[in-house]
C-alpha positions in Angstrom: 133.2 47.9 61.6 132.5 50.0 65.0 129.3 51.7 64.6 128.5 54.5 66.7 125.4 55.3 68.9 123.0 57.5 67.1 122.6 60.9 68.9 119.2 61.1 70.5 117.5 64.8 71.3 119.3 64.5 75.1 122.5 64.7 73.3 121.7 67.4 71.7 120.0 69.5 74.9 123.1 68.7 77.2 125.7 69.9 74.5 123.3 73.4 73.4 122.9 73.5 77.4 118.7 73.4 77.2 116.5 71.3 78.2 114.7 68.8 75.5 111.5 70.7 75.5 113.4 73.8 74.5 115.4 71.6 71.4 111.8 70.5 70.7 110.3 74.6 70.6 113.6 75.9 68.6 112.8 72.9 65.5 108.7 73.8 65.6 109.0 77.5 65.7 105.4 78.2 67.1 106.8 79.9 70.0 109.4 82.2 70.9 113.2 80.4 71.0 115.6 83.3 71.8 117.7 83.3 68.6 121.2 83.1 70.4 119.5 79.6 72.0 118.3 78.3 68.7 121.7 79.4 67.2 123.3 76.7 69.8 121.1 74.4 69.4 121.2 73.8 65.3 125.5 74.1 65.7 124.8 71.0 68.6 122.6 69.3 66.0 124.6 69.8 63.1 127.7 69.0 65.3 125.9 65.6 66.4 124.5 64.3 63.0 121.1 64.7 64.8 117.9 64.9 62.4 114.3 66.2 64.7 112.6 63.1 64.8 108.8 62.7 65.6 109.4 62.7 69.4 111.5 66.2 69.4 108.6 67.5 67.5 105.8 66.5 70.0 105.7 70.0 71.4 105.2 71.2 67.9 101.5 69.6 68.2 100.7 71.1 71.8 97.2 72.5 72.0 97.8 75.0 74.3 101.4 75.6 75.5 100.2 75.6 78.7 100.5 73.6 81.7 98.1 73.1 84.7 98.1 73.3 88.8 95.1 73.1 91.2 95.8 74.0 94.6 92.8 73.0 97.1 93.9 75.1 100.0 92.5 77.8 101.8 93.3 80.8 100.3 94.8 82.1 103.4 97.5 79.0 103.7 98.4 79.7 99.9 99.3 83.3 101.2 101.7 82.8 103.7 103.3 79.1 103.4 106.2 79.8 101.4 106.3 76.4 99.7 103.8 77.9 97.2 105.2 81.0 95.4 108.7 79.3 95.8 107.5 76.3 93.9 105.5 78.0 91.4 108.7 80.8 91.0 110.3 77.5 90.1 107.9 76.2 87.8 107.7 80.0 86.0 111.3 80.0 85.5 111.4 76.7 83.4 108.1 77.9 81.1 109.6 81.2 80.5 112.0 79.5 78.6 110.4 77.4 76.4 107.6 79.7 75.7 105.0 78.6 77.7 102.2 79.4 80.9 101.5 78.0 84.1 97.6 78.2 84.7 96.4 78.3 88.3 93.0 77.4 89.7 92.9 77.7 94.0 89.6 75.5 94.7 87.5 75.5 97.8 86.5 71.3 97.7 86.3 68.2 95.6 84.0 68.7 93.5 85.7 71.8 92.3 88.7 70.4 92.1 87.4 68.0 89.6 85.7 70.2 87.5 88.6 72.4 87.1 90.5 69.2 85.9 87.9 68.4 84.0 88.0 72.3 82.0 91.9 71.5 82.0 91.4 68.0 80.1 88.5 70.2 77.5 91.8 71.6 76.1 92.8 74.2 78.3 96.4 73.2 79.0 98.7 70.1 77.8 98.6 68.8 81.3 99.5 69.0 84.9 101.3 68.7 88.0 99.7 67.1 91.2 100.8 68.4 94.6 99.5 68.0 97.7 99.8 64.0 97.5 96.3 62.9 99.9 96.5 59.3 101.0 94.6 57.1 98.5 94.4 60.1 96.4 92.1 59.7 94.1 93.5 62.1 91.3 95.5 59.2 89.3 92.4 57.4 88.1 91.1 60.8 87.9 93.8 61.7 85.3 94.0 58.0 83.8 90.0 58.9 83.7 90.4 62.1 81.6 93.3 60.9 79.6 95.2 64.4 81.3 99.3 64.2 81.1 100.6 64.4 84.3 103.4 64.6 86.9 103.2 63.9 90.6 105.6 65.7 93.5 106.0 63.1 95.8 107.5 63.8 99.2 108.8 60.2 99.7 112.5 59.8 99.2 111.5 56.5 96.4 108.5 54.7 94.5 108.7 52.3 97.1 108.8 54.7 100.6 105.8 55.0 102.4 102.9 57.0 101.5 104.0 57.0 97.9 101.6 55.3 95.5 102.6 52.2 95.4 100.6 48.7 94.1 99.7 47.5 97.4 98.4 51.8 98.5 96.6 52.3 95.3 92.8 50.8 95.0 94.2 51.1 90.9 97.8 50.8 90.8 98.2 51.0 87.3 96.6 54.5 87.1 99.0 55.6 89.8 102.2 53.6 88.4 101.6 56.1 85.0 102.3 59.1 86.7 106.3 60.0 86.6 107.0 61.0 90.4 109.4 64.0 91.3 110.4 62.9 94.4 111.0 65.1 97.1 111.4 63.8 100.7 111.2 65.0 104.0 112.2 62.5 106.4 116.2 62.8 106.3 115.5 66.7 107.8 113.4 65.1 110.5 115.6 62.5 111.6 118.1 65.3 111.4 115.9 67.8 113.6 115.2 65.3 116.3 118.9 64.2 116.6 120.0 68.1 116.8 117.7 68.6 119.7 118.8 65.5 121.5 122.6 65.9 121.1 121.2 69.5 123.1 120.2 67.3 126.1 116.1 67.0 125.1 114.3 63.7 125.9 110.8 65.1 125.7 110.3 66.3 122.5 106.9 66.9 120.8 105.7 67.3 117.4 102.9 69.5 115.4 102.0 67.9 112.5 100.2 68.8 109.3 96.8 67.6 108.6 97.2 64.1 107.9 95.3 63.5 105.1 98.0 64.7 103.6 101.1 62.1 102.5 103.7 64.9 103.3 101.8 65.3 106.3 102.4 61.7 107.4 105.6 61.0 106.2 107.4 63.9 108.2 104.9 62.5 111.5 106.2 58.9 110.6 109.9 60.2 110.8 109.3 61.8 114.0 108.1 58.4 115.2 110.9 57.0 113.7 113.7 59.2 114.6 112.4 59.0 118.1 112.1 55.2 118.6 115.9 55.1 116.9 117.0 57.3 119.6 115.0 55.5 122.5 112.7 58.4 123.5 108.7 57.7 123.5 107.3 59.4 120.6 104.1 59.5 121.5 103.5 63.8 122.0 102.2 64.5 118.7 99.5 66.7 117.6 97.6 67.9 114.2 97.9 71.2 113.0 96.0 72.4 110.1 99.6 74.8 108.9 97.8 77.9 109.9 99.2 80.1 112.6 95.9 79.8 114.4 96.7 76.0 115.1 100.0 76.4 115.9 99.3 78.8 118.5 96.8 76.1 119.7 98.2 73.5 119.8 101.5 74.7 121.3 98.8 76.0 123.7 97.9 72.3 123.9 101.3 71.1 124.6 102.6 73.3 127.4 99.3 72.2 129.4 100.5 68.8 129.2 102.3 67.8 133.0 105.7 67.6 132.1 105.4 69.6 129.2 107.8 69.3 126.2 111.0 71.1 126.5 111.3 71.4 122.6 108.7 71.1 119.9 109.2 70.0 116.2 106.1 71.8 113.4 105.6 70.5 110.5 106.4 74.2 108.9 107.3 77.5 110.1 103.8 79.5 110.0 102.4 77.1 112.8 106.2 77.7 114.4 106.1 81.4 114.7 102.7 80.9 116.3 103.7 79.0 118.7 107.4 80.9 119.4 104.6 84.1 119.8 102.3 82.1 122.3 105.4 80.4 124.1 106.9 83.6 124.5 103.1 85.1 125.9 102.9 82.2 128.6 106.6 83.7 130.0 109.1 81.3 128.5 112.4 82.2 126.8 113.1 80.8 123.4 115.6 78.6 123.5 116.6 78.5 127.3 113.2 77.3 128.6 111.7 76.0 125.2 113.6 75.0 121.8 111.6 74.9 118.5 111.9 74.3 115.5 110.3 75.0 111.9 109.9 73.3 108.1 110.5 75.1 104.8 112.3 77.9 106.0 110.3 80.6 105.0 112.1 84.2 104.7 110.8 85.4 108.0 112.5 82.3 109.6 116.0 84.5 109.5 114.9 87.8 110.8 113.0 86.5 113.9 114.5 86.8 117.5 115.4 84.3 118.6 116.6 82.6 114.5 114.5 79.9 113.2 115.7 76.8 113.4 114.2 75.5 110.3 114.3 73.1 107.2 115.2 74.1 103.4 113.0 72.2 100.8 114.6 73.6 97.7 110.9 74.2 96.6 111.7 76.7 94.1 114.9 73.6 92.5 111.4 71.1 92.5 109.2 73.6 90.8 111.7 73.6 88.4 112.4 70.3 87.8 108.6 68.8 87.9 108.0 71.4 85.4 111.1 69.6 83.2 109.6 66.5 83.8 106.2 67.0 82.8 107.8 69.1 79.3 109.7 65.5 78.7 106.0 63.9 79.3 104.9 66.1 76.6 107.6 65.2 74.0 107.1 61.4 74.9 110.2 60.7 76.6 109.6 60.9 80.8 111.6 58.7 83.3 108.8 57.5 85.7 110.8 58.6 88.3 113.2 61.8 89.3 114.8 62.7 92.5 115.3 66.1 93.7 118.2 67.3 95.9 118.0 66.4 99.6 116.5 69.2 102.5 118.8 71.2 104.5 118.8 72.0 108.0 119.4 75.3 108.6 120.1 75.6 111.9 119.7 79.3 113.9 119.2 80.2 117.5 115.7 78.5 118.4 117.5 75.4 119.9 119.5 75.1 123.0 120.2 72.9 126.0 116.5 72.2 128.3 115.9 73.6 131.6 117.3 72.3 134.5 113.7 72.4 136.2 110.3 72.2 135.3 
């Protein structure tokens, strides 16, 4: 006699069209379920054979129905990179629907960092989500420490891709290996960048960087590098910016001092871009015909400049989403430890053209 799998609470999410967290909500009833959605999700069950088992309830039990994200950034970066309100918008979206709250704390150093994690693990929120991966961060023992749920946006395309945290990066692997990973890389829209500007005629091409504590702040320098050596060109003209528009302007300042200067530069996101369009454009060069740029994340502005933005989509709003979806699946004790989000696009404008002739 054939016997047939038993349904499991994915079944029954993918045929009411919710996520698991939501199936878990409708069958606890402490928070709001819309009653059209719960009305799906009993005919799925019913339709399935599918009994709530211990693990669809695990929401039921949540001590807060909250989740938790510290951002240690100056306020004044939160404010105009665009990553941040598109990422959070994503984050909101998923919550909304399952009842819950996002709780924010901006810090100004470590030590406030930790003590806001710290009042998070006290039983302020069910747990978190880590962005801003630091190299040998130290928030996975920190968590493992505090006993604190959590998932990690990672911008590395894999578990294995550099700057990720790996066993041979992590002084304590194990607290690292834990934490389910969104990943969400950067280097394809590099690679892609520097080949655009090089099928344009560019050979010296320069790049601003974020600070590189950061791991998303290396691993779009180390594409550079890479994408550079690949097409035979020294990739050697790089420089840190802090994403402000105060070090893009400098060090685009930096760069056009430099004897030859670079005919096109790559930033690590479009704030530090439009500073250095602005300066470029001070100093008497045209934008693209005697200097092409180009930008990351593709913030709003980045269509309505003049010259077009050249820039990079992250789908940071998509991630917000689907970190938040991973951390709920945490919560109900059933996470993958590792999720990939869709690729970046290049969008490509009016900030890149052919080089000058002279110099």
């Amino acid at each position: 006699m054939t016997q047939h799998r038993k349904a499991t609470i994915g079944d029954v999410a993918e045929r009411a069209c919710v996520s698991k967290a939501t199936v878990s909500l409708a069958y606890s009833g402490k928070r709001p379920v819309s009653e059209e959605t719960r009305r799906r999700i009993f005919e799925a069950a019913a339709a399935l054979d599918w009994t709530a088992s211990e693990s669809a309830r695990a929401l039921a039990t949540s001590r807060t129905g909250a989740i938790g994200l510290v951002i240690a950034r100056p306020p004044e970066i939160i404010s105009t990179d665009p990553f941040f309100p598109r990422f959070i918008a994503g984050c909101e979206t998923v919550l909304a629907e399952v009842g819950m709250s996002l709780l924010l704390s901006v810090v100004a150093s470590e030590e406030d960092e930790t003590a806001a994690y710290r009042r998070y693990a006290a039983g302020r929120v069910d747990g978190v989500i880590l962005l801003d991966l630091e190299v040998d961060d130290r928030r996975p023992r920190l968590m493992a420490e505090l006993g604190l749920p959590a998932v990690r946006l990672d911008p590395s395309a894999s578990p294995a891709a550099p700057g990720s945290f790996s066993d041979a990066d992590s002084p304590e692997p194990d607290a690292a290996a834990i934490i389910p990973a969104v990943h969400a890389e950067n280097a394809s829209a590099v690679h892609e960048l520097v080949d655009l500007l090089v099928e344009a005629g560019h050979r010296r091409i320069a790049h601003v960087s974020g600070p590189l504590q950061y791991v998303h702040g290396v691993d779009r320098r180390d594409a550079f590098i890479a994408a550079m050596t690949a097409q035979g060109l020294d990739p050697s003209m790089i420089v840190e910016g802090d994403f402000t528009a105060a070090s893009g302007r400098e060090r685009t300042a930096e760069l056009l001092r430099m004897t030859p200067r670079p005919t096109a530069i790559l930033y690590a996101n479009d704030v530090m871009a439009i500073a250095g369009l602005s300066h470029a454009r001070s100093q008497g060069l045209r934008i693209p015909e005697d200097l092409s740029l180009t930008g990351f994340d593709d913030s709003d502005l980045a269509a309505h400049l003049s010259p077009r933005l050249t820039s990079v989509s992250t789908g940071a709003q998509a991630a917000g989403a689907m970190t938040v979806r991973t951390l709920l699946a945490v919560l109900a004790g059933d996470a993958p430890t590792a999720v990939r989000s869709d690729a970046p696009v290049v969008v490509r404008r009016e900030t890149v053209g052919p080089p000058p002739q002279t110099l």
